[in-house]
N, C-alpha and C positions, 0 to 999 in steps of 0.2 A: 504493500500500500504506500502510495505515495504522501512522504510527508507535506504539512499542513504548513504552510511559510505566515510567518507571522509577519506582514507588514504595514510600514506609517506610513502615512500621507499628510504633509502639512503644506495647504493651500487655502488663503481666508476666499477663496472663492468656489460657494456649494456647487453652483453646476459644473465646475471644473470637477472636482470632487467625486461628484455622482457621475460623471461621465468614464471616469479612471476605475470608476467598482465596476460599471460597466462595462467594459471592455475586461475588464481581469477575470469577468461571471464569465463571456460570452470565450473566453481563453480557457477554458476547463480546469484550469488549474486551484491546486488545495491551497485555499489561503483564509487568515485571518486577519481584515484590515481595520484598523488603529486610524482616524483621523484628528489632526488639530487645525485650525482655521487662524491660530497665530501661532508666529513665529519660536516666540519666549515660551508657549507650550508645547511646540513640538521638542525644544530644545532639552526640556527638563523632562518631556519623555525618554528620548533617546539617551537620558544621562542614567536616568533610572530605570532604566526597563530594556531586555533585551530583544533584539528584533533582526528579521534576515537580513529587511531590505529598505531603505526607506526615501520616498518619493519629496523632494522640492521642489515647493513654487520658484521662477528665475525673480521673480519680483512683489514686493510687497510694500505696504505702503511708509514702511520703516523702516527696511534693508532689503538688499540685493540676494540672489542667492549665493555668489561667489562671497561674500562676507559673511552669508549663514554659514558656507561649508567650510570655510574660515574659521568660524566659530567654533565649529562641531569637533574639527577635529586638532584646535589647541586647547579641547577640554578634552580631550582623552577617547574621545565617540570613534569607534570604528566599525560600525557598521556601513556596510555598502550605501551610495549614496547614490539617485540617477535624478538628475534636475530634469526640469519639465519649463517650456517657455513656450509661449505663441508664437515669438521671432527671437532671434538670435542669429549671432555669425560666427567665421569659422577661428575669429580671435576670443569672444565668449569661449567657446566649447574648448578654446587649448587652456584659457586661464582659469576655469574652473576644473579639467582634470591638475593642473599645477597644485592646487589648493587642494585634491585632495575624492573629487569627486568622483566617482566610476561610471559614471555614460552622461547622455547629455541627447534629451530626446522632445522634440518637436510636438506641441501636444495639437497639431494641425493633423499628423501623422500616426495617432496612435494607434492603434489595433492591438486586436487579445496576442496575435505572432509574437509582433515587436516587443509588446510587454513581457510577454514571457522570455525571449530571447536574450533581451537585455536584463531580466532578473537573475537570472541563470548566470548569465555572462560574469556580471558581476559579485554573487555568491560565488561562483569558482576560483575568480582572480584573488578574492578575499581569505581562502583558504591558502591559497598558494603562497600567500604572502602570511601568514598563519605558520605554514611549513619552515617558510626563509626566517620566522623567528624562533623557531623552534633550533633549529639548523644552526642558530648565530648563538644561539645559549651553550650547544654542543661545541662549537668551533669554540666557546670562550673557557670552557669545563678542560679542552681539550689541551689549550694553551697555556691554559695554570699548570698542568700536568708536566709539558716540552719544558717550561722556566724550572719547573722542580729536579728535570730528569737531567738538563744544563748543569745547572749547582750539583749534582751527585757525581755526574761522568767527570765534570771539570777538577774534584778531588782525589777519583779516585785513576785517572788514566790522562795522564799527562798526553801520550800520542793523539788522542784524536781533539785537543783544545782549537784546534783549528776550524773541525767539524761545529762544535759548538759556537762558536763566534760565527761562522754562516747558519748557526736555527737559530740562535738571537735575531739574525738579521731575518729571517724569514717571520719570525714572532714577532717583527714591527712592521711589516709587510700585512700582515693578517690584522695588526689592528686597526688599522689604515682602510682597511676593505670591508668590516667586519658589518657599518652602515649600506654596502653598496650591493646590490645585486645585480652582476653584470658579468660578462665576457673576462674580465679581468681576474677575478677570485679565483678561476682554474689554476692559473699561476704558482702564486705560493702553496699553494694545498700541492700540486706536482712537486713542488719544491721538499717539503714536508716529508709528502712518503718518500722519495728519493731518498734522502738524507735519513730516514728511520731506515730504511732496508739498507744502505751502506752500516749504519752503526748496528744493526742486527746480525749480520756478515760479519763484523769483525769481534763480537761480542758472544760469537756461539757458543765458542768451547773457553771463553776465560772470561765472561761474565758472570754475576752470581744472577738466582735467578731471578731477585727485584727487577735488576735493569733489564732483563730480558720480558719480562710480565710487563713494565712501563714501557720500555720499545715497542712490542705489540701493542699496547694499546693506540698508542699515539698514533703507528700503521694502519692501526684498524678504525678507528674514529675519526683519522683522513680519510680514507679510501669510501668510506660510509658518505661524508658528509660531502665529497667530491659528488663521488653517484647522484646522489641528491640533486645538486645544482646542474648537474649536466641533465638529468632528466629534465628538471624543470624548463632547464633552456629549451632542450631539443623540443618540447613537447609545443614550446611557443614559437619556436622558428618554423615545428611542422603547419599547425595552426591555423600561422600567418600567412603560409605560403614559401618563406622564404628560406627552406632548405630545399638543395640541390641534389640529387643524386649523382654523382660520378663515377662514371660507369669503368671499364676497365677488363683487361682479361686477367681472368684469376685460375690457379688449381684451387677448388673445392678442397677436393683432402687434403691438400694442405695446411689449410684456410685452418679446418675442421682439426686435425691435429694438433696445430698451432695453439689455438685457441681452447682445445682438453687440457693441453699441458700447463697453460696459463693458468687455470686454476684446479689446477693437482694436487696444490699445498690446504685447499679449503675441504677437499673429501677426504687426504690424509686424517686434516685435523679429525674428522668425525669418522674416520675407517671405515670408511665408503669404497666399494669397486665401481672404477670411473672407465667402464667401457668403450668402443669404438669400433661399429662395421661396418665398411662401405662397398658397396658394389655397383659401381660405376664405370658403364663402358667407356667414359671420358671425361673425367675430372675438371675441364677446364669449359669453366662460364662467362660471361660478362654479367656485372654485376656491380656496385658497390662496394670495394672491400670490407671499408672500414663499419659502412652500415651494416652490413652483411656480418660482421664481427661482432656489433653492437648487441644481434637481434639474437646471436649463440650464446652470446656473455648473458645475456636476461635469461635467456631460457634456464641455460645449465646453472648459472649465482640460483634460481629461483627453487629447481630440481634442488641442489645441495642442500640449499639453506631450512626447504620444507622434510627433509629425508634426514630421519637418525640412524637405521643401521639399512645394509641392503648395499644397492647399488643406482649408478648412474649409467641409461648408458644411452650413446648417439649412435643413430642410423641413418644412411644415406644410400637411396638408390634412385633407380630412375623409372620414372613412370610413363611416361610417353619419351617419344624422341628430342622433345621441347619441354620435357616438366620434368622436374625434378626434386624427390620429397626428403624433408630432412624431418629427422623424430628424434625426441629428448624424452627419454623414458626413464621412472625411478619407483620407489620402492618406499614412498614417503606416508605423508600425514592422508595423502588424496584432498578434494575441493567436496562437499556436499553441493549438492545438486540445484537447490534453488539460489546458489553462489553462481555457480558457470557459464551463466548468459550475462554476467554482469562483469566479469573478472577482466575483462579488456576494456572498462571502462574509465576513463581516466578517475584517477585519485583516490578509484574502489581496492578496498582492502578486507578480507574477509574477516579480521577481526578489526574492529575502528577504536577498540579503548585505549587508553594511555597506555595500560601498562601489559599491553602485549608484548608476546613474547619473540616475537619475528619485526624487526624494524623494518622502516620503506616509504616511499611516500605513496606508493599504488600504482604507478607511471611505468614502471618496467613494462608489461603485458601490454597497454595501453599505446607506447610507441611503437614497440615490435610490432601490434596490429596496423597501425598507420603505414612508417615503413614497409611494412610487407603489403599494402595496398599501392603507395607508390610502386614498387617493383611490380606492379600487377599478380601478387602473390596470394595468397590465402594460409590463415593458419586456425587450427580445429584440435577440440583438449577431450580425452575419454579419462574420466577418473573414478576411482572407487574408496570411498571411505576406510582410512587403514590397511590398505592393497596400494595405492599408486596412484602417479597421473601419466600422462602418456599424449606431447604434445604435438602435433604433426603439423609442418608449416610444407605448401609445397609455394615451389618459385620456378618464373620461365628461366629455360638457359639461358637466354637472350634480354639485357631488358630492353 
């Protein structure tokens, strides 16, 4: 059943008003709407009471709406905002998303679609950004830890002081960014795990095990927190439009190989047999590499991460002379049933509490399905409750 969206409308104009319930009845969607007809009480609504989504007038007879959303959100209000004007232009609409606002819609124009579309739109971006503070609490948990692990290595291992003066430098690197969400952040987090797997390298056999349990961590709550934000990007570059695919001739089993062995060390950890068959009258495709890699890295992180004993294993053969199917099959928890029409949905996770026990932001499946749609591809999950899942993507040789 679909939840019931709690939203406010503050407009001192009734038929405006009545026109906006209107359209949100005639839009079928579950809602409960909240209206104020001045400004100073919608304001003390949204300060006191929680809500999905909430509708402003562009003008009123005391303030602006760029001043109300001004308002709203140097008091602390973060719920989604989508102004509503009879006219407007396209310097309005940039300086009120500046200030904070989440769409900016035309009330000449509205319809039950658009309302829904735009409610939607901006309850997801609200989340996302939900995630990127969640993600910046980690990054900062994570950072206290690197300056702790600095001071311990710097006493007891004179050789690598060198090392540690470049994670200092990468630890002001990261606080620098820690406000920014953007193309940049990938940066130092690369920076981060690098220099953890060099000091884990040299730390195997004459470290004690402190610093080897604090290295790991530091490798691990980068590598997590990296995933993260690349997900989030990719999933907005797919979105927008504005990711590429670059096509390329590749060996498959190579590819496929390649990319089991990369993560060897995460089914070690849990002593997992991390299988591989392929039977392929000819290995070599045009494709995407690196997408193409992205979409095995999601599958098999996903296969590991839900599997505690058994095995992993990847198959590849060929199904037509032009199709080619690749399966990520394991031995894990399995998905129940009225989960797996949902599981490709962006930001859907099958457990959503805090304190699950599987991290993620729900965007692995969710890209893979996109991606595998640019490639003109297809991918389909068979799973059984404490038995397995078993996930089959097929792709053209050709894209």
């Amino acid at each position: 059943m679909e939840k019931t969206l709690r939203l406010l409308v503050i407009d001192d104009d009734d038929v405006d008003r009545m026109a906006l319930r209107r359209s949100l009845q005639r839009s079928g969607l579950q809602f409960e709407l909240h209206e104020s007809n001045t400004p100073d009480a919608g304001v003390q609504l949204l300060v006191s009471e929680l809500f999905d989504c909430a509708f402003l007038d562009y003008r009123f007879p005391t303030c602006d709406g760029l001043s109300l959303v001004s308002q709203l959100r140097e008091s602390g209000v973060q719920t989604p905002l989508i102004v509503l004007t009879g006219q407007g232009s396209e310097e309005t609409a940039v300086n009120l998303m500046k200030a904070g606002a989440s769409d900016y819609l035309s009330k000449a124009n509205l319809s039950g679609e658009t309302l829904v579309r735009a409610i939607h739109s901006a309850i997801r971006v609200h989340r996302a950004e939900c995630e990127a503070i969640l993600a910046n609490q980690k990054l900062r948990e994570t950072n206290e830890l690197l300056k702790q692990q600095n001071h311990e290595l710097e006493h007891q291992r004179e050789q690598i002081q060198q090392q540690n003066l470049q994670l200092t430098e990468v630890s002001r690197l990261k606080s620098e960014f820690l406000a920014t969400m953007s193309h940049e952040l990938r940066t130092p987090l690369n920076a981060i795990i690098g220099f953890s797997q060099i000091l884990m390298r040299q730390l195997k056999n004459s470290g004690s095990d402190r610093q080897n349990d604090m290295l790991s961590r530091i490798f691990t709550n980068g590598q997590h927190l990296l995933d993260l934000i690349n997900e989030i990007l990719d999933l907005s570059k797919i979105e927008s439009g504005r990711l590429d695919l670059r096509s390329e001739s590749l060996n498959l089993e190579e590819l496929i190989v390649t990319t089991v062995k990369s993560l060897q060390s995460l089914s070690e950890q849990k002593h997992l047999d991390l299988k591989i068959e392929i039977e392929l009258q000819n290995p070599i495709i045009v494709n995407d590499c690196n997408r193409l890699r992205q979409i095995l890295v999601n599958l098999l992180s996903n296969a590991i991460k839900f599997t505690d004993a058994g095995y992993v294993r990847v198959t590849a053969h060929d199904v037509t002379g032009d199709i080619i199917e690749i399966a990520v099959e394991d031995t894990g928890i399995g998905i129940e049933p009225q989960h797996i029409a949902h599981i490709f949905d962006a930001f859907h996770q099958v457990d959503q509490s805090v304190a699950r026990s599987h991290q993620g932001t729900g965007l692995g499946l969710a890209i893979t399905n996109l991606l595998l749609e640019m490639m003109k591809g297809k991918i389909s999950v068979d799973s059984q409750i404490g038995q397995g899942s078993c996930f089959r993507l097929q792709i053209p040789r050709q894209i």
